[in-house]
C-alpha beads as a LAMMPS data file, in Angstrom:
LAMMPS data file: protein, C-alpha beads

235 atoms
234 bonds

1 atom types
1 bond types

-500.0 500.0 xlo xhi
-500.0 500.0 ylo yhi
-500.0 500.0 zlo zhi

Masses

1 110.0

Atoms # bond

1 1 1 -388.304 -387.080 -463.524
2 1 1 -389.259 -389.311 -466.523
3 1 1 -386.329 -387.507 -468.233
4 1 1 -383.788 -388.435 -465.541
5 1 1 -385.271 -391.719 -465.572
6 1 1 -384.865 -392.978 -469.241
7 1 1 -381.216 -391.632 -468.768
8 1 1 -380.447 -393.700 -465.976
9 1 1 -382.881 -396.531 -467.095
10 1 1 -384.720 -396.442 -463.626
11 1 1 -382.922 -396.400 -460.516
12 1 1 -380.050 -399.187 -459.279
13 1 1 -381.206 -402.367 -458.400
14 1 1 -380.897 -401.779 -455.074
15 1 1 -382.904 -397.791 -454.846
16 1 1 -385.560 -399.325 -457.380
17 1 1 -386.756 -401.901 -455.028
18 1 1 -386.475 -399.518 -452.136
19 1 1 -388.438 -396.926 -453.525
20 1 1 -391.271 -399.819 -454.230
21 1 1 -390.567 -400.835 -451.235
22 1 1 -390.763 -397.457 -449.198
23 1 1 -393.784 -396.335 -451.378
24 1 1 -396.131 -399.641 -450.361
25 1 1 -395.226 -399.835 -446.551
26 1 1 -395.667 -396.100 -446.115
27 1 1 -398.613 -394.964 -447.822
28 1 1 -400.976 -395.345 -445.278
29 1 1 -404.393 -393.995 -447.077
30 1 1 -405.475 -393.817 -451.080
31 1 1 -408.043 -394.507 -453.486
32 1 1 -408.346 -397.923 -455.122
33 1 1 -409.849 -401.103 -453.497
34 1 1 -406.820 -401.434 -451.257
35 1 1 -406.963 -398.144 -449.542
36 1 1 -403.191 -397.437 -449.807
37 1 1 -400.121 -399.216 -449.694
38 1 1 -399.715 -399.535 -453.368
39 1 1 -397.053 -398.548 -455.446
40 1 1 -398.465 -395.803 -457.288
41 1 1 -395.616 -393.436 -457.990
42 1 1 -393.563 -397.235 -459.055
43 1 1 -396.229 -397.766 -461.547
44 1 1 -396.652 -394.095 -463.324
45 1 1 -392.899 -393.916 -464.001
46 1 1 -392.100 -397.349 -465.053
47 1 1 -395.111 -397.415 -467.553
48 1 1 -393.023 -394.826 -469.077
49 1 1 -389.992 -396.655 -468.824
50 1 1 -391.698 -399.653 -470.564
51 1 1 -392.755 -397.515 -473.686
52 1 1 -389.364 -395.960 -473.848
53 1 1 -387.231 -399.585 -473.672
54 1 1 -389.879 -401.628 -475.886
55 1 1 -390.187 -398.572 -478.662
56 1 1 -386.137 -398.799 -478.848
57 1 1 -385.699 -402.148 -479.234
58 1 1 -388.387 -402.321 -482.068
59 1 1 -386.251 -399.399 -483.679
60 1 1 -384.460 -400.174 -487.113
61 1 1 -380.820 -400.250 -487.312
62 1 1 -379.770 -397.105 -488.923
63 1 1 -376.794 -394.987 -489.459
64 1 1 -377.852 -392.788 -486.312
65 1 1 -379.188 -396.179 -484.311
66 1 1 -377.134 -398.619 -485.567
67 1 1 -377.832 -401.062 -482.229
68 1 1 -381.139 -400.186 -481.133
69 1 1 -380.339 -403.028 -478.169
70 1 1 -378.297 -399.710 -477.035
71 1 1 -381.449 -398.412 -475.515
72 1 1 -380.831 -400.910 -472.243
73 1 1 -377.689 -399.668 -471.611
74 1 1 -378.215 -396.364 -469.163
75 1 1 -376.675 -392.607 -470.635
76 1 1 -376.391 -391.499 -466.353
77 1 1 -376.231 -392.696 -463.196
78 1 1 -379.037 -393.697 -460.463
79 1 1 -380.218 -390.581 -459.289
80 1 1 -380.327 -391.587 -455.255
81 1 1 -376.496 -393.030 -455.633
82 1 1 -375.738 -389.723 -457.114
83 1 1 -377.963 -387.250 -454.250
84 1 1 -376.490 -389.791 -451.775
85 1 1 -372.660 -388.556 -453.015
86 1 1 -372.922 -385.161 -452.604
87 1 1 -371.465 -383.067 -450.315
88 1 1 -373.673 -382.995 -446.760
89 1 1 -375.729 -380.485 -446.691
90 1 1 -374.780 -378.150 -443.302
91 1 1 -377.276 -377.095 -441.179
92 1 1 -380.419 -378.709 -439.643
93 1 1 -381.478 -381.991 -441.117
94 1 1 -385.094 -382.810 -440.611
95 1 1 -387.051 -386.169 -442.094
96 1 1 -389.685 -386.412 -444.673
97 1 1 -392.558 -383.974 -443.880
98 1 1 -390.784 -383.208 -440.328
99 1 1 -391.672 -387.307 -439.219
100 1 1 -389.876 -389.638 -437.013
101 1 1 -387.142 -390.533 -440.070
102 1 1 -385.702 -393.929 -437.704
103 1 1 -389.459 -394.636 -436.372
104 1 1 -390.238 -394.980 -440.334
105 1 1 -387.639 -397.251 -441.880
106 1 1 -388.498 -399.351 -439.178
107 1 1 -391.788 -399.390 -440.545
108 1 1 -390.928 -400.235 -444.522
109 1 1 -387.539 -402.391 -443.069
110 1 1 -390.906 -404.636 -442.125
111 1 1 -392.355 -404.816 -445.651
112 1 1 -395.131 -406.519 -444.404
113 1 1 -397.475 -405.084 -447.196
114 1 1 -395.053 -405.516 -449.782
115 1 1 -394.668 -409.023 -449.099
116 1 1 -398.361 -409.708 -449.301
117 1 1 -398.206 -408.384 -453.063
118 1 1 -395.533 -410.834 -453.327
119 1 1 -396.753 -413.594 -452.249
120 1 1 -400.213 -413.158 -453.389
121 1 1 -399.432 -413.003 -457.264
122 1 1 -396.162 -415.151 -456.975
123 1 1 -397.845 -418.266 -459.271
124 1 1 -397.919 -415.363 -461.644
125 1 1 -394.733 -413.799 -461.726
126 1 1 -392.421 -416.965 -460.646
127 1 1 -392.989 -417.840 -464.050
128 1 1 -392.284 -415.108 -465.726
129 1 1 -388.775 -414.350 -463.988
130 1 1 -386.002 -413.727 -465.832
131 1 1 -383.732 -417.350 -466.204
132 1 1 -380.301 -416.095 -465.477
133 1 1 -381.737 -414.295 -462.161
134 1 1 -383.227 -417.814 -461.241
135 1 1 -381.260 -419.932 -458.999
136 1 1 -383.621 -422.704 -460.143
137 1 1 -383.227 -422.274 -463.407
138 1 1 -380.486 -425.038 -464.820
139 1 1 -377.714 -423.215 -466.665
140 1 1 -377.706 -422.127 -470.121
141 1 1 -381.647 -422.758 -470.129
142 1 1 -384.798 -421.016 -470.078
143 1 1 -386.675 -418.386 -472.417
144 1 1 -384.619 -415.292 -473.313
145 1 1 -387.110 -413.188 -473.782
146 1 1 -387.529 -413.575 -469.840
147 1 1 -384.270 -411.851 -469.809
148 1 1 -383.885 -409.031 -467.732
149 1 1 -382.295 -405.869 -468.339
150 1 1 -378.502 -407.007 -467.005
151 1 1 -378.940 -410.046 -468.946
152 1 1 -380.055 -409.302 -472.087
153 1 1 -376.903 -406.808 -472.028
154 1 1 -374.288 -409.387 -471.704
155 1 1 -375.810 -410.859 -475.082
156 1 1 -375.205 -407.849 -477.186
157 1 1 -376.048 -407.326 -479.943
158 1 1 -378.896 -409.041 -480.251
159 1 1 -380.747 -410.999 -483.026
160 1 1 -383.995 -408.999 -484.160
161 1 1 -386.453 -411.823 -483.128
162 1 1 -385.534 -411.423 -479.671
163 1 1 -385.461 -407.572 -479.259
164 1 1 -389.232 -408.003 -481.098
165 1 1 -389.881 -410.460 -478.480
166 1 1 -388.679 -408.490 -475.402
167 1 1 -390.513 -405.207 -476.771
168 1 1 -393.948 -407.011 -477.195
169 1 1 -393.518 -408.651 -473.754
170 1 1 -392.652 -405.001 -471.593
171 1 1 -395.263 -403.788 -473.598
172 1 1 -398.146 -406.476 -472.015
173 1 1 -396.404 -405.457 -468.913
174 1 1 -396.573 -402.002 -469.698
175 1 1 -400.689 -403.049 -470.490
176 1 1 -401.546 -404.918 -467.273
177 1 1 -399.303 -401.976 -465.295
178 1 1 -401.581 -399.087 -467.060
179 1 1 -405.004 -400.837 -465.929
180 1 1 -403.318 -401.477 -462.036
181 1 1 -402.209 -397.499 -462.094
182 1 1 -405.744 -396.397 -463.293
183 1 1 -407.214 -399.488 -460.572
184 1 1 -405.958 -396.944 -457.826
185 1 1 -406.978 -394.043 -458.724
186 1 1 -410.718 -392.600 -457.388
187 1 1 -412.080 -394.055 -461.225
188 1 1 -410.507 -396.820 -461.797
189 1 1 -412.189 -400.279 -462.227
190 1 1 -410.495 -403.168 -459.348
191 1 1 -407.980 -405.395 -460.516
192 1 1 -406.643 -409.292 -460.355
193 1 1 -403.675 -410.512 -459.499
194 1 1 -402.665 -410.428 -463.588
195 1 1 -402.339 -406.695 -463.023
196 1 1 -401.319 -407.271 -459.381
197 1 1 -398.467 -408.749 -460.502
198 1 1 -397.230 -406.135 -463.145
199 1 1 -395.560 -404.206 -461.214
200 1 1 -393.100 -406.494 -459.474
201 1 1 -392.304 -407.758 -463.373
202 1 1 -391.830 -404.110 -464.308
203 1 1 -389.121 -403.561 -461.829
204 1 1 -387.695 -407.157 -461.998
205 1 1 -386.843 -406.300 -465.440
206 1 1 -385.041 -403.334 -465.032
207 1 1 -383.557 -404.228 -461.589
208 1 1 -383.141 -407.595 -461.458
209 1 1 -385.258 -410.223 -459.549
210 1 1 -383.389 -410.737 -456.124
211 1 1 -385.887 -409.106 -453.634
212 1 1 -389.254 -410.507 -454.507
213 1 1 -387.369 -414.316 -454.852
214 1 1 -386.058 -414.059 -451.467
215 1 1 -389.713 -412.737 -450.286
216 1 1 -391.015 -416.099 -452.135
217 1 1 -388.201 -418.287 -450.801
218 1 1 -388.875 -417.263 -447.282
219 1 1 -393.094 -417.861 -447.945
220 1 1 -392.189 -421.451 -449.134
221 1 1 -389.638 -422.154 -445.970
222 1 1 -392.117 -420.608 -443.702
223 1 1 -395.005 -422.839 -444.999
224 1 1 -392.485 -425.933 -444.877
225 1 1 -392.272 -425.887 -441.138
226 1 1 -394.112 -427.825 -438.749
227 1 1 -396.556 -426.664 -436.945
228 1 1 -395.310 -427.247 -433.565
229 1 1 -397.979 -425.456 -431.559
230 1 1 -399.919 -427.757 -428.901
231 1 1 -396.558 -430.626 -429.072
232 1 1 -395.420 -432.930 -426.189
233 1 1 -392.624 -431.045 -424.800
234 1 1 -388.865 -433.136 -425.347
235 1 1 -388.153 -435.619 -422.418

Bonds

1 1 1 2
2 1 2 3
3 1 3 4
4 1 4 5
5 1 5 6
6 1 6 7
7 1 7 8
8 1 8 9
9 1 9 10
10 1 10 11
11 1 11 12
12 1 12 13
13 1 13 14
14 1 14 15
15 1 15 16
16 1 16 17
17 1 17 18
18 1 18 19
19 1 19 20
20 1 20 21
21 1 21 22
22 1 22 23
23 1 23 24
24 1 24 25
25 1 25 26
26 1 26 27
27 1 27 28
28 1 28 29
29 1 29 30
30 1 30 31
31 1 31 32
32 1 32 33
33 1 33 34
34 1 34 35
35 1 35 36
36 1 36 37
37 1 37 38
38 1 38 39
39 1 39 40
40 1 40 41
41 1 41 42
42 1 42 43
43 1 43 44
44 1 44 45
45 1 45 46
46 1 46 47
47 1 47 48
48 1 48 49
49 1 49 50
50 1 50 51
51 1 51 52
52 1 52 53
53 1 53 54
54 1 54 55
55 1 55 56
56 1 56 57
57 1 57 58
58 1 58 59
59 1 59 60
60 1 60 61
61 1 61 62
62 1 62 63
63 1 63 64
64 1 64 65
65 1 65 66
66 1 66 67
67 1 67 68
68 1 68 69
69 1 69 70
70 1 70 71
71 1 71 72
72 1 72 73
73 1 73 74
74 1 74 75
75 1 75 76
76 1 76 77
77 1 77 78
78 1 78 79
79 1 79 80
80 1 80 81
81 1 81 82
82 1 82 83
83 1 83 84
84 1 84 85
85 1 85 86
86 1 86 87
87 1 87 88
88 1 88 89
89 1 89 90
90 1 90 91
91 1 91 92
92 1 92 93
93 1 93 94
94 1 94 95
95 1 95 96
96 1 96 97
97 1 97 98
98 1 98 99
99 1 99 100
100 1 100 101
101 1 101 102
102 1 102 103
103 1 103 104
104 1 104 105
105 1 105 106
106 1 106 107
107 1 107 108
108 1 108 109
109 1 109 110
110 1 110 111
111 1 111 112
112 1 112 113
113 1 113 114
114 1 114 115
115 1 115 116
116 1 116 117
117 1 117 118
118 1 118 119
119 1 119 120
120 1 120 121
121 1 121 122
122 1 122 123
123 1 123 124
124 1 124 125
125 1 125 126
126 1 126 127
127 1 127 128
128 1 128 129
129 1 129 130
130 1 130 131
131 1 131 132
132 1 132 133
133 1 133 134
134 1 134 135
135 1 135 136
136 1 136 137
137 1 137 138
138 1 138 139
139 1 139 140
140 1 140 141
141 1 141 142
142 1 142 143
143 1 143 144
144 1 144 145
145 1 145 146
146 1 146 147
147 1 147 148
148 1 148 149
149 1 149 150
150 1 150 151
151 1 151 152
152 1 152 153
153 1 153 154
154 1 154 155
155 1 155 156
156 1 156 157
157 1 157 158
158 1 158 159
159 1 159 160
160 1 160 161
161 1 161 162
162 1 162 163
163 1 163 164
164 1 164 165
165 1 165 166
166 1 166 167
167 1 167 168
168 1 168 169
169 1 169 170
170 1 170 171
171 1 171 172
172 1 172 173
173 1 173 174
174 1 174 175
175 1 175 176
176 1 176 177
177 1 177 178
178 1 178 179
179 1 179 180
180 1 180 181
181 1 181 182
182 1 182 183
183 1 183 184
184 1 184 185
185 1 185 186
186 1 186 187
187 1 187 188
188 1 188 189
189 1 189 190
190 1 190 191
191 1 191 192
192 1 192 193
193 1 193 194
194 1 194 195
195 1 195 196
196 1 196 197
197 1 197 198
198 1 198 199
199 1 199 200
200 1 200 201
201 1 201 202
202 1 202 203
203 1 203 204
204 1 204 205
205 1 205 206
206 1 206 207
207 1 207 208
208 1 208 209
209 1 209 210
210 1 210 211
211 1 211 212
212 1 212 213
213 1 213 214
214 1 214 215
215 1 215 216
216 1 216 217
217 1 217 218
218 1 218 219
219 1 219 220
220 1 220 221
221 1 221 222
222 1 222 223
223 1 223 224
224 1 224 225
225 1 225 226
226 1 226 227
227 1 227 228
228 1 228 229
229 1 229 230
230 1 230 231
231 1 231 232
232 1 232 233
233 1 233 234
234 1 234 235
């Protein structure tokens, strides 16, 4: 799987954050202070991810690598758009461990759980998101070592002091990630919202940063309404 991964770079924008996504809202039990709904799985294979992006970009130019800023561009295709392409299978089609398969994507379609993570460690990540992903951000501004994946692509090739500066960042990610995996394990030590928050940079990087905006835009406009509970009904 890590294999398929580093080939592909991760999985589309749009399977990466449902995998996250599907992974929080339906693990019901697990070790860790949280008891489940965590996004364990999400956390294993991007740490690898991480390693394998920042060690490339930190690469010397060579006659083998002569662009090391190759390594963000993916060698295959996501691996649930390709599964998804294939033929249909004939015969009997049962859901995930023989469950109610509509009963359950009603479930994650709520993402009430990953939400919380959201908007619990959003003072954190808001920060840290990449410019050109921000519709805040003013055009033509912000840091570009922010820069996710997509981004950083469509300024190929790029100078040395900013592939340095990307690999030490998805490595501090990669840092805070590692102590959140081991934080949900039976051994590991709880965690803040520092290493809450890794995750949801992890992915934003390689993915792009459109679900867990939205999940912030929709805290702030829910928070900005008034609380009309208890009002003099309209003559």
């Amino acid at each position: 799987m890590r294999r398929l991964l580093r080939a592909s770079l991760g999985l589309c924008p749009r399977h990466s954050w449902a995998y996250a996504v599907v992974e929080i809202e339906l693990w019901q039990a697990g070790a860790g202070a949280r008891g489940g709904h965590q996004p364990f799985d999400v956390t294993v294979l991007y740490e690898d991810l991480l390693e394998h992006v920042a060690d490339g970009l930190d690469r010397k130019g060579s006659l083998l690598h002569r662009h090391p800023d190759d390594v963000l561009l993916p060698a295959g295709p996501c691996r649930i758009c390709q599964d998804m392409a294939s033929p249909s299978l004939t015969g009997l089609r049962m859901g995930y461990a023989n469950s109610n398969t509509e009963a359950l994507t009603i479930e994650a379609n709520g993402l009430a759980h990953t939400t919380a993570w959201c908007r619990e460690t959003t003072q954190l990540w808001r920060v840290r998101v990449c410019p050109a992903c921000d519709p805040d951000t003013p055009e033509g501004a912000g840091d570009p070592v922010l820069l996710c994946r997509f981004h950083l692509v469509s300024r190929r090739p790029l100078p040395e002091p900013l592939r340095h500066g990307v690999a030490s960042r998805l490595r501090e990610i990669r840092g805070r990630m590692r102590r959140l995996t081991e934080s949900m394990t039976d051994y590991g030590a709880p965690v803040g919202d520092e290493e809450n928050a890794s995750w949801i940079e992890a992915v934003g990087f390689f993915a792009g940063w459109g679900p867990p905006l939205y999940l912030a835009a929709t805290a702030t406009e829910t928070e900005s309404e008034p609380d009309v509970q208890g009002a003099e009904p309209a003559e």
